[in-house]
C-alpha positions as CSV (number, residue, x, y, z in Angstrom):
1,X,-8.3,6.5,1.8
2,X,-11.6,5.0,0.6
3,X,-15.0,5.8,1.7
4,X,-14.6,1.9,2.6
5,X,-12.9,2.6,5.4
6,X,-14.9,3.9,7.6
7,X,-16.2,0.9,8.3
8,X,-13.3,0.1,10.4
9,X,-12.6,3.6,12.1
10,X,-14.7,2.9,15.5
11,X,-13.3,-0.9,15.9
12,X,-12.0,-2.3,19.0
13,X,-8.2,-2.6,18.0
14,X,-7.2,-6.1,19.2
15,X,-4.5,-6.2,21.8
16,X,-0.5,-4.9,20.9
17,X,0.7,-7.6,19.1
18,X,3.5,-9.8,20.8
19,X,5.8,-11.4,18.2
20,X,5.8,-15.6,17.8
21,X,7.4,-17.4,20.5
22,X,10.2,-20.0,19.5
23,X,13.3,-20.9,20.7
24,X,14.9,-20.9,18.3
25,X,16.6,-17.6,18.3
26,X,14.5,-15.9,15.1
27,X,12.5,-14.2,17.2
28,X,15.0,-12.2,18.9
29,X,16.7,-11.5,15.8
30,X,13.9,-10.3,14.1
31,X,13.3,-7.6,16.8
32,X,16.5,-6.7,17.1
33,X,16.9,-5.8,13.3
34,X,13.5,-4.7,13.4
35,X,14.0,-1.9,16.4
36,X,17.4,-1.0,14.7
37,X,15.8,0.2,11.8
38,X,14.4,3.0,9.6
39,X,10.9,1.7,10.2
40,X,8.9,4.0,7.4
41,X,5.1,4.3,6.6
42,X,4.6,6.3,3.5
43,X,0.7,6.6,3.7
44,X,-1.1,7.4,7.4
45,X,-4.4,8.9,7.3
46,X,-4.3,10.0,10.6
47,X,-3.9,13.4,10.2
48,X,-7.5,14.5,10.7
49,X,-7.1,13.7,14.0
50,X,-4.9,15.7,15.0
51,X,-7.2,18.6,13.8
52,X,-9.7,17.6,17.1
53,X,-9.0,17.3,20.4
54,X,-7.7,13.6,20.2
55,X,-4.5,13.2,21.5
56,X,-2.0,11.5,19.5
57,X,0.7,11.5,22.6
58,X,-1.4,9.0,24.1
59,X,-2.6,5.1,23.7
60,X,-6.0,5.0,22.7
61,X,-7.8,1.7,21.7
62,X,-9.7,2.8,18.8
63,X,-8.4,3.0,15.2
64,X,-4.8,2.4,14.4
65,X,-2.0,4.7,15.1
66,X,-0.5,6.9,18.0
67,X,2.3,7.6,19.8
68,X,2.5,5.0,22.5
69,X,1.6,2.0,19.8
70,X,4.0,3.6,17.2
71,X,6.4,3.6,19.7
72,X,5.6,-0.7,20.3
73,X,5.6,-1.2,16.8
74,X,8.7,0.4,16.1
75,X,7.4,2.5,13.1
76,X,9.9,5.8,13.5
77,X,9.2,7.4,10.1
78,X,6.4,8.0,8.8
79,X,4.2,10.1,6.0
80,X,1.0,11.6,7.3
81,X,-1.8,12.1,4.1
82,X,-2.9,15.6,4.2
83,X,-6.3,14.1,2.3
84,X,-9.7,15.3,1.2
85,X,-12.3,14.1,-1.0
86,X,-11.6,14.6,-4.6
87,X,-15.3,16.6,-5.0
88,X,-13.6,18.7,-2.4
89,X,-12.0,21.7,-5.0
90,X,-11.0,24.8,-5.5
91,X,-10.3,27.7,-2.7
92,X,-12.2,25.7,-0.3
93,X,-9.3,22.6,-0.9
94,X,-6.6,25.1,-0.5
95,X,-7.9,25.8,2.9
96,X,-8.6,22.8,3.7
97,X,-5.2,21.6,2.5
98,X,-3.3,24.5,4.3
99,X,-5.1,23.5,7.7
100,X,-4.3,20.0,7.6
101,X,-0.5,20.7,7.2
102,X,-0.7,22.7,10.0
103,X,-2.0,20.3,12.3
104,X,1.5,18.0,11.5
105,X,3.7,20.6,11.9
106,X,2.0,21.8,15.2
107,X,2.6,18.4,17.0
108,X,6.2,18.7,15.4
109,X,5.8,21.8,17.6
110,X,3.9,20.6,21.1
111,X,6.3,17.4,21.0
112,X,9.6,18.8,20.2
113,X,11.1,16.0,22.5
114,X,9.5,13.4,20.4
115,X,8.9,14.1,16.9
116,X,10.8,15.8,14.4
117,X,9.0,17.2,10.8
118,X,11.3,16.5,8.1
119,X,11.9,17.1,4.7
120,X,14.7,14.8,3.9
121,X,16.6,11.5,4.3
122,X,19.3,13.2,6.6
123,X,17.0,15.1,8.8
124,X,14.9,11.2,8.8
125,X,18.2,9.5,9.5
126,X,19.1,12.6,12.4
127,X,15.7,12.3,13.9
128,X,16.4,8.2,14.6
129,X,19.5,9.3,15.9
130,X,18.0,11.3,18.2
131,X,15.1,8.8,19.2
132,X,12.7,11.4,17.9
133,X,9.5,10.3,15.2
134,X,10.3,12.0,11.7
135,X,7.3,13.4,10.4
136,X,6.9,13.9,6.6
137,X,4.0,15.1,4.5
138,X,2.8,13.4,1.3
139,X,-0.7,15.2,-0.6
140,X,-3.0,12.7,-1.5
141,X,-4.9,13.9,-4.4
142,X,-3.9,16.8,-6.7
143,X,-7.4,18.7,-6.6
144,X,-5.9,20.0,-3.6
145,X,-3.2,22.5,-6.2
146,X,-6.2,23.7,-7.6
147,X,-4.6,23.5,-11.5
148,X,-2.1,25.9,-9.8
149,X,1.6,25.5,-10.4
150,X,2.0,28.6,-7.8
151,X,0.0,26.5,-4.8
152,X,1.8,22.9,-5.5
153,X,5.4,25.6,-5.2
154,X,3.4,26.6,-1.5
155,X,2.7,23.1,-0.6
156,X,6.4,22.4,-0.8
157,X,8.0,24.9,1.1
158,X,5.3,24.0,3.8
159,X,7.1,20.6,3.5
160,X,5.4,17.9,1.1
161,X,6.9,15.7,-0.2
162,X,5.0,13.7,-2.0
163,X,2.3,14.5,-4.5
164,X,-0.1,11.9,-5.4
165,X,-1.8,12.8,-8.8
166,X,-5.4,12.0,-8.1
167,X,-7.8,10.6,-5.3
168,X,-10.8,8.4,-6.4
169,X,-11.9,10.7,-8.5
170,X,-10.3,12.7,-11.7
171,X,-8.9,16.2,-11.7
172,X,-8.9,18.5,-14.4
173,X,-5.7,17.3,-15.7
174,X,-5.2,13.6,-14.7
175,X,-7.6,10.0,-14.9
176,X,-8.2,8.5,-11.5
177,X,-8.5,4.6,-11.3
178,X,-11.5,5.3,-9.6
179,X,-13.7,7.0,-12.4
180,X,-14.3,7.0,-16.1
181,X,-11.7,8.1,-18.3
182,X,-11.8,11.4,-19.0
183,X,-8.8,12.8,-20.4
184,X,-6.8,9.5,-21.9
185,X,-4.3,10.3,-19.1
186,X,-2.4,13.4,-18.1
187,X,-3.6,16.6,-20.0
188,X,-0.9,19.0,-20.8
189,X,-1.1,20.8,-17.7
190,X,-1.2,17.4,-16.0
191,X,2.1,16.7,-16.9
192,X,3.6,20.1,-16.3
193,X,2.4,18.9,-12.9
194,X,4.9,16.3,-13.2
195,X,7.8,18.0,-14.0
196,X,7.3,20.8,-11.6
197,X,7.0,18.5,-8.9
198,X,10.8,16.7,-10.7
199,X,11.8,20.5,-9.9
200,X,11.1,21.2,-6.6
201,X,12.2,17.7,-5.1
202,X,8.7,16.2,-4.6
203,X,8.0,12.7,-5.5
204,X,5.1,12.0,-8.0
205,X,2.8,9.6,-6.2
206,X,1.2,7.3,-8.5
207,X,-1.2,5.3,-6.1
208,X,-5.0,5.9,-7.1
209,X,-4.7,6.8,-10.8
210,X,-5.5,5.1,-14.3
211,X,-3.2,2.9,-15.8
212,X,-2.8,5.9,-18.9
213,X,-2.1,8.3,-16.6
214,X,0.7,6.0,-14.6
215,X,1.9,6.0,-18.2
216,X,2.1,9.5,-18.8
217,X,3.8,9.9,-15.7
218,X,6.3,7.5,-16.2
219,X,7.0,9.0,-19.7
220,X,7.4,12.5,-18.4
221,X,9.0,12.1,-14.9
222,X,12.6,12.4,-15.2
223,X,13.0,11.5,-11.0
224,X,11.9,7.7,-10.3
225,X,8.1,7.9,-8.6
226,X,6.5,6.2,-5.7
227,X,3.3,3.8,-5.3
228,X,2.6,5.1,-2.1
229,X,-0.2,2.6,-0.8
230,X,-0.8,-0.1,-3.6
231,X,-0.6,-3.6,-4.1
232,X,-0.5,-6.4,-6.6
233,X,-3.1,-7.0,-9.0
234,X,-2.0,-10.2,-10.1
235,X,-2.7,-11.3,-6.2
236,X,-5.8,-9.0,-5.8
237,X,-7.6,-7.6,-9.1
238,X,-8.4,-4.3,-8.2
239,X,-7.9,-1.1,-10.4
240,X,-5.9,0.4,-7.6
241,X,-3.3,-2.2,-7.4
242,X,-0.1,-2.1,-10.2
243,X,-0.2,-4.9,-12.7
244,X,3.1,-6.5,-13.0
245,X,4.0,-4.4,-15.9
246,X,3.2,-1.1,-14.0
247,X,5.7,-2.6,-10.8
248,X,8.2,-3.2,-13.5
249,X,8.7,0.2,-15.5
250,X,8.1,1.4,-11.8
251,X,11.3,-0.1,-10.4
252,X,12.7,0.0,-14.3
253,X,13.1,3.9,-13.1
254,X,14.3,3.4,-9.9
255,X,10.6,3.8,-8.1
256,X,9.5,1.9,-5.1
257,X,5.8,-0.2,-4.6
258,X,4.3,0.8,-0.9
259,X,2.2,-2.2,-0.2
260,X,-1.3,-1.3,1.1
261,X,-2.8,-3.4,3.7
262,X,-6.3,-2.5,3.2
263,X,-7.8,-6.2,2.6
264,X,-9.9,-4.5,-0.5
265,X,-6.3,-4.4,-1.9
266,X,-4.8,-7.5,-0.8
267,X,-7.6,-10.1,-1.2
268,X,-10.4,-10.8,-4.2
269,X,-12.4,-12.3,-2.0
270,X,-12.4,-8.6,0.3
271,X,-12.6,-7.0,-3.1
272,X,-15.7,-8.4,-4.1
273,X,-17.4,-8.1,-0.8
274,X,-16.9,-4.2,-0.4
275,X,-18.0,-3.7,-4.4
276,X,-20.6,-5.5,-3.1
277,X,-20.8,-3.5,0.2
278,X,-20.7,0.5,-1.6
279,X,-24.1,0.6,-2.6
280,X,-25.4,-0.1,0.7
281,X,-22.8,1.9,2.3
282,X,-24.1,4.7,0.3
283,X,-27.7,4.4,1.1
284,X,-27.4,4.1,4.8
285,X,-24.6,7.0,4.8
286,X,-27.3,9.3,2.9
287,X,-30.3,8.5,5.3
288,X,-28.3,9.0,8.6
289,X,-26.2,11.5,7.5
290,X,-24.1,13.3,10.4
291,X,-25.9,11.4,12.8
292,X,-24.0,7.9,11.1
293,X,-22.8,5.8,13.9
294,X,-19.5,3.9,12.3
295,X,-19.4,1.6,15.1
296,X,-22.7,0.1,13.8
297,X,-22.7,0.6,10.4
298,X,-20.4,-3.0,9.9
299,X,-23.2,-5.1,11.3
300,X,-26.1,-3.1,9.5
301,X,-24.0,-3.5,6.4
302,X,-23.4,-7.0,7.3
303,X,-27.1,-8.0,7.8
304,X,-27.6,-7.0,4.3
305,X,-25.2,-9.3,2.5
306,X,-23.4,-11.5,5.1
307,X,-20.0,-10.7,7.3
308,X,-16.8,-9.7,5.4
309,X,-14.4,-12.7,4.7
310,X,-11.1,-13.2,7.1
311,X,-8.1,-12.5,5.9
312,X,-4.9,-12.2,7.0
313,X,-2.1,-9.7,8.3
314,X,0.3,-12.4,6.0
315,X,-1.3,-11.7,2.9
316,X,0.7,-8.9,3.0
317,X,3.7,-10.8,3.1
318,X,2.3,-12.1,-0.1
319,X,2.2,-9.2,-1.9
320,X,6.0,-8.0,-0.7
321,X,7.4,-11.8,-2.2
322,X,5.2,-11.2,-5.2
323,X,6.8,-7.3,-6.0
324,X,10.3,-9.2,-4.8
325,X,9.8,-12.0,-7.1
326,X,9.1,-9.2,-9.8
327,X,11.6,-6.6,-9.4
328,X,13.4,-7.4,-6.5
329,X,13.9,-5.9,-3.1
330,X,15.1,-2.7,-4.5
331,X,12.1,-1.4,-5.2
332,X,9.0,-2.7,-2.5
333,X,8.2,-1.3,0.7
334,X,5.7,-0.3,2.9
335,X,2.6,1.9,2.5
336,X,-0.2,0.6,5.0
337,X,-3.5,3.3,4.9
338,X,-3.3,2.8,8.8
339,X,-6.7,5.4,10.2
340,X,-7.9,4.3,6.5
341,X,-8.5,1.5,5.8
342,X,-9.4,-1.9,6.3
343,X,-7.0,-3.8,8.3
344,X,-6.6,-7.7,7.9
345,X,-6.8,-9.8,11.3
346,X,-3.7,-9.9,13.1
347,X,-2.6,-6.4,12.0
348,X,-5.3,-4.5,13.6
349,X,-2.8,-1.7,14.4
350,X,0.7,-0.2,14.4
351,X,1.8,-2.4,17.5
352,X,1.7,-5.5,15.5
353,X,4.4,-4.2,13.0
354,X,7.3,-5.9,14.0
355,X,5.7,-9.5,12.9
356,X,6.4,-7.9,9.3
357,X,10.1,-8.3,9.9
358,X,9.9,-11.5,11.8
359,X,8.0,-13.1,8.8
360,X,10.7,-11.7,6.4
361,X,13.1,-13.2,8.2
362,X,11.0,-16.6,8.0
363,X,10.7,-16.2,4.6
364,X,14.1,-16.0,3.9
365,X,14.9,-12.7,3.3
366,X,18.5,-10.8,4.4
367,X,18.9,-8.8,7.1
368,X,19.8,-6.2,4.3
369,X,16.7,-6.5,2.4
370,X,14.4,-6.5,5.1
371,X,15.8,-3.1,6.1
372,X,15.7,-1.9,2.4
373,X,11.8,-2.7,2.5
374,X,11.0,-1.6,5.7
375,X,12.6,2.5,4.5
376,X,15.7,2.3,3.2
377,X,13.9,2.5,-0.4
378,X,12.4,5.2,0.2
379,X,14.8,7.3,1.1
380,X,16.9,6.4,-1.6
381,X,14.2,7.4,-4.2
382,X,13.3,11.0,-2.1
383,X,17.2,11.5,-2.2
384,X,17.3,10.9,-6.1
385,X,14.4,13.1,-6.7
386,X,16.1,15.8,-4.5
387,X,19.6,15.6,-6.6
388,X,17.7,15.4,-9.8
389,X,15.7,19.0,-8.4
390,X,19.4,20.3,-7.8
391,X,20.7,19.9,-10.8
392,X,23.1,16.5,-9.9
């Protein structure tokens, strides 16, 4: 999630969308295969939410995700970000943290009918079966362990399982790609971090942090780890996106690339007009403070330096051929930073999901691809981490 993104939160969401009409059978096709499968999100910021007295059982037509469009959109599986700021530390995180996995596993609880909280690939694959929504938990940011081995063992039995080694800012033990190097990487504790997390089962997240410390991790990890919302940098230079190297030794180890749809992340042209956009952003965040109306800070943003460019929902599609082209369909899926991000026109919320399959298809992509990106990787790489925790 980037302080970005709230530009976006109070938005209209345009209208479900409905997929391409042609007659010439594709269409169909696509939402059949699309419906049948393991439909998996690996980064949804939605989770706040679900700490107020929204209701994520019904349609709402702000922001981007809930029950009703999920259910439109066919997204079945899905990881909700237990997130806080990175200058958010110590006990206070822990709290914070703790609360915020409650909140999941309580609508796991009030929609028993509906959506299951799960752990594994078998109890994501039983929860399809059963119609339900499988819930997992991925931490996004490891100031939230508080350089505790003891709380990151807590956060797994609570059920994360992914842990992604910084936010925007650095920890005590790991670089973010958001700040100035301050410990060439992982520290030594950082990397214990890493192997504990091979132990328990957890995948090691490597969205948000430096380029030394994706190294570090890669060196150390003996389980293959997860991009969970990044994209290409060769299409959009941005630190937070892998270069072609990174995707690589990624899928070189078995990993999986999450593309993020967040148009700071799939476009320069974005890129350069939210650099240009944080300054202001700051300024008219610290004058207005709590009383900050998101729904108006787009056009008082844009009166200062113009609207944002348009881009599109297919530049995604970009960035999934580019990481194919790469390292083939192994290792890409899908990561979007829906409730945090940025979307690009024509993928203003989950509803519009299925025209991801549908443009596969038109691509040229197999049936058996398309279902590899759209979750099948990613249960693969959560099962190998799990055997490697057991011992097999």
């Amino acid at each position: 999630m980037k302080i970005t993104a709230l530009l976006c939160l109070m938005a209209l969401a345009v209208p479900a969308a409905v997929l391409t009409q042609k007659d010439d059978g594709l269409v169909q096709r696509a939402r059949q295969l699309h419906f049948s499968s393991i439909v998996l999100d690996t980064h949804v910021d939605t989770t706040p939410k679900l700490q107020t007295e929204w209701k994520f059982a019904e349609e709402h037509t702000t922001g981007h995700v809930d029950l009703p469009r999920m259910k439109k959109g066919g997204l079945n599986s899905l990881f909700f970000s237990i997130y806080m700021p990175g200058n958010v530390t110590g006990p206070k995180a822990v709290n914070d943290a703790i609360e915020r996995i409650a909140a999941v596993h309580k609508l796991a609880h009030d929609l028993p009918e509906q959506i299951a909280l799960c752990t594994t690939s078998d109890e994501v694959r039983a929860a399809r079966k059963q119609g339900k929504i499988a819930a997992l938990m991925g931490m996004e940011g490891g100031h939230m362990i508080n350089n505790s081995l003891p709380i990151l063992r807590m956060y797994a039995a609570l059920g994360v399982r992914y842990l992604t080694l910084t936010h925007s800012v650095n920890t005590e033990w790991a670089d973010s790609s958001g700040d100035k190097p301050k410990h060439d990487g992982l520290t030594d504790f950082g990397k214990d971090v890493v192997r504990e997390l091979n132990r328990l089962g957890v995948l090691v997240d490597i969205s948000h942090v430096s380029d030394k410390t994706f190294w570090d991790a890669l060196a150390v990890s003996k389980a293959p780890m997860i991009a969970s919302h990044s994209s290409c940098r060769m299409l959009c230079d941005h630190p937070r996106n892998m270069s072609d190297e990174m995707i690589k030794a990624l899928a070189d180890k078995g990993g999986v690339i999450q593309i993020n749809y967040h148009v700071e992340f799939l476009d320069n042209a974005a890129a350069a007009y939210y650099k240009k956009a944080e300054p202001y952003f700051r300024e008219l965040t610290e004058k207005q403070g709590a009383s900050l109306d998101p729904s108006k800070l787009r056009d008082q943003i844009a009166k200062q330096i113009g609207p944002p460019p348009k881009i599109s929902w297919e530049r995604i599609l970009d960035h999934v051929d580019h990481a194919v082209k790469l390292v083939g369909a192994d290792h890409v899926g899908l990561g979007s930073d829906f409730d945090g991000a940025v979307m690009p026109e024509g993928m203003e919320d989950v509803a519009h999901l299925p025209q991801i399959t549908e443009a596969l298809l038109r691509r040229g992509y197999s049936p058996a691809d398309i279902r590899k990106i759209l979750g099948e990787n990613l249960l693969r790489v959560l099962d190998q981490a799990q055997r490697i925790s057991s011992g097999q």
